[in-house]
C-alpha positions in Angstrom: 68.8 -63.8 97.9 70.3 -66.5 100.3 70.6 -69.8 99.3 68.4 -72.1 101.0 70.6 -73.9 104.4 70.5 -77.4 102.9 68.7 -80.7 105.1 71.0 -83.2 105.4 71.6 -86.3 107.4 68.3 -88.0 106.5 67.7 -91.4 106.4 66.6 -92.5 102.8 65.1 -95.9 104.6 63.2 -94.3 107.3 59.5 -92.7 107.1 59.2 -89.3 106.4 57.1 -88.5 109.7 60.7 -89.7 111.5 62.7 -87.5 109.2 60.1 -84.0 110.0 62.3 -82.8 113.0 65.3 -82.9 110.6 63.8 -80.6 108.0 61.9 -78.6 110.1 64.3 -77.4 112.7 66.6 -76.2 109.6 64.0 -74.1 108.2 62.6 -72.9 111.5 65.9 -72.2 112.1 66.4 -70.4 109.1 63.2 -68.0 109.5 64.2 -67.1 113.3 68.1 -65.8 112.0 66.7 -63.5 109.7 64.3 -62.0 112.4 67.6 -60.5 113.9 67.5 -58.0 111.3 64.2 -56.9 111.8 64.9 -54.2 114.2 67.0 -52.0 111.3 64.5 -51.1 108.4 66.7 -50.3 106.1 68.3 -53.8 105.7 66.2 -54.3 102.7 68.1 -57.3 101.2 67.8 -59.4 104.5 64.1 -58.3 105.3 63.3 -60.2 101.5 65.4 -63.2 102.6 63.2 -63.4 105.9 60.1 -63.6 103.1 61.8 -66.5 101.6 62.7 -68.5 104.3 58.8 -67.9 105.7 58.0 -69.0 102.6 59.8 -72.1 102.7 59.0 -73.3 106.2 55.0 -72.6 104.9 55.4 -74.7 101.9 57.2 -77.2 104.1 54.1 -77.4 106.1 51.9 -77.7 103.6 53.6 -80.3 101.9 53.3 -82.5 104.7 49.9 -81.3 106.1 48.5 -84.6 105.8 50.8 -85.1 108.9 49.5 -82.2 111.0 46.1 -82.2 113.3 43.7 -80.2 112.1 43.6 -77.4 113.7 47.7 -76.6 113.0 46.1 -75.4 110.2 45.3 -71.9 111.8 49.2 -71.4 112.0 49.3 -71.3 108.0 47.8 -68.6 108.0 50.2 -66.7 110.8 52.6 -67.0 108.0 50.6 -65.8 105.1 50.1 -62.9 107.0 53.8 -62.6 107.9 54.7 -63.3 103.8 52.0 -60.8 102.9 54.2 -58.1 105.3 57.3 -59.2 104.0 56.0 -58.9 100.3 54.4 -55.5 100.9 57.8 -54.0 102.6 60.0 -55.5 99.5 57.4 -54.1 96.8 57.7 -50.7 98.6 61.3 -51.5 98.3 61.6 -52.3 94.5 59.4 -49.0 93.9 61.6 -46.8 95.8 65.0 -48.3 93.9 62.8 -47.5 90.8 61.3 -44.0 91.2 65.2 -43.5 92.8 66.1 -44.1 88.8 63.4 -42.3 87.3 64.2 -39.4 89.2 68.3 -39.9 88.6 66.8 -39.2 85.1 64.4 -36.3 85.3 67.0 -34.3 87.4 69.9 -35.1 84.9 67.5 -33.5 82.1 66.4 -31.2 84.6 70.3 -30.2 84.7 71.1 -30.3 81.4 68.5 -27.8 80.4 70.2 -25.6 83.7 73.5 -25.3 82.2 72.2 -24.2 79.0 71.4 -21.2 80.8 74.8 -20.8 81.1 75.4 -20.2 77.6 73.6 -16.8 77.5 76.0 -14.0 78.2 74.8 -10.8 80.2 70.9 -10.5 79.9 70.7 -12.1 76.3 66.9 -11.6 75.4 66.8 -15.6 74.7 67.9 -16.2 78.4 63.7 -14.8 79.6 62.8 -17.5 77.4 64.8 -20.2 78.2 64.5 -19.2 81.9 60.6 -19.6 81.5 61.1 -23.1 80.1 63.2 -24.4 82.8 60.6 -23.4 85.1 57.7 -25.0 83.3 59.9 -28.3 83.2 60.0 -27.6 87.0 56.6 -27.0 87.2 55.5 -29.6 85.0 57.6 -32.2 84.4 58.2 -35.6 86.0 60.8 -34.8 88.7 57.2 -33.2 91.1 54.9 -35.8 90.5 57.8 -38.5 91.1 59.4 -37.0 94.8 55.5 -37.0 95.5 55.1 -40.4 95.0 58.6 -41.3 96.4 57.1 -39.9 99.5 53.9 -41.6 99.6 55.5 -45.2 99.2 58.2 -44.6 101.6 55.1 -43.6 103.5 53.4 -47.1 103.1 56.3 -48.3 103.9 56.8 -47.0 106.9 53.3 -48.1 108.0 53.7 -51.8 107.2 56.7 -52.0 108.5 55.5 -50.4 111.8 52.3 -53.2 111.7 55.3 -56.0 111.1 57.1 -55.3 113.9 54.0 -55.5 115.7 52.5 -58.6 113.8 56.5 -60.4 114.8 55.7 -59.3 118.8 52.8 -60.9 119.2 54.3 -64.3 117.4 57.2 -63.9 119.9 54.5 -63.5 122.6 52.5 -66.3 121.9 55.4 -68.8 121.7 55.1 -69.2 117.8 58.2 -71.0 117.4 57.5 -73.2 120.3 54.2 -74.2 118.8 55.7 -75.5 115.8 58.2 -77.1 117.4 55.9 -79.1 119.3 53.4 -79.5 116.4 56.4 -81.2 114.3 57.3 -83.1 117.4 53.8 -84.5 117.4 53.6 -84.8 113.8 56.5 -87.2 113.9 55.7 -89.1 116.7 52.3 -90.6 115.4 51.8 -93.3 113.6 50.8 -92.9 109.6 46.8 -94.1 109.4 46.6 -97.5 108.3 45.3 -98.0 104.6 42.5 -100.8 104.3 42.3 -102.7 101.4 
């Protein structure tokens, strides 16, 4: 996972409305670099660093909501969605790795049992039944029901992935980036309501 580009250059004296531009552009920043990667599906490990850095820039807006109008609120949920993408795609991505491994290990039992086959010489009467267990462990054992499931997540994966791209489009499209730009820009600009008391 990337580490997270750090803010610096604040001013420990000034309010924190004055200091949003500085932490924002970093992390907005941060989210639109990893969006170069999006086109290639198989850069897994940069597709789950785009998740994080959505999922900073959210936090980062809801930590300082208080400053936002009220309706910036509706752009929270833009990134939900695009976490919920993310997190889907990098699930798929951890199961793949893991049924990868499970079947590593069915096939190398799987194998094992094969070259005991080898060990019979000429038509061996032992060789019909070791033959007929081999193909019951084909039949039967793990290696099927895994390569099925392998397929459907890939599958899914595929899917999301193809609803992502689409989901990222129509951000570009509506001028997502600009929007929080000039929400942070507004943010920053007004003044803090006063407190009575």
């Amino acid at each position: 996972m990337a580490k997270a580009q750090p803010v610096t250059g604040l001013d420990a004296t000034a309010s924190s409305r004055s200091s949003l531009p500085a932490m924002f552009s970093i992390r907005i920043n941060e989210l639109w670099g990893w969006a170069e990667h999006m086109p290639f599906p198989h850069r897994v490990r940069e597709l789950h660093d785009m998740r994080i850095a959505a999922k900073r820039l959210r936090y980062l807006f809801e930590f300082f909501g208080a400053c936002f109008a009220p309706e910036f609120k509706a752009n929270l949920k833009q990134f939900k969605r695009l976490q919920d993408y993310l997190g889907e795609i990098h699930d798929c991505d951890v199961w793949v790795d893991y049924l990868r491994r499970q079947l590593r290990d069915a096939f190398r039992e799987l194998n094992r049992t094969r070259k005991e086959l080898r060990m019979f010489a000429g038509a061996d009467p032992e060789l019909k039944q070791a033959a007929a267990a081999l193909a019951r462990e084909l039949g039967h054992g793990p290696a099927q029901g895994l390569l099925m499931m392998l397929g459907d997540v890939v599958e899914r994966r595929d899917r999301l992935y193809g609803e992502l791209l689409q989901f990222w489009a129509e951000l570009e499209q509506s001028g997502f980036r600009t929007k929080l730009t000039q929400a942070v820009a507004q943010a920053a600009s007004e003044e803090p309501p006063r407190q009575e008391g």
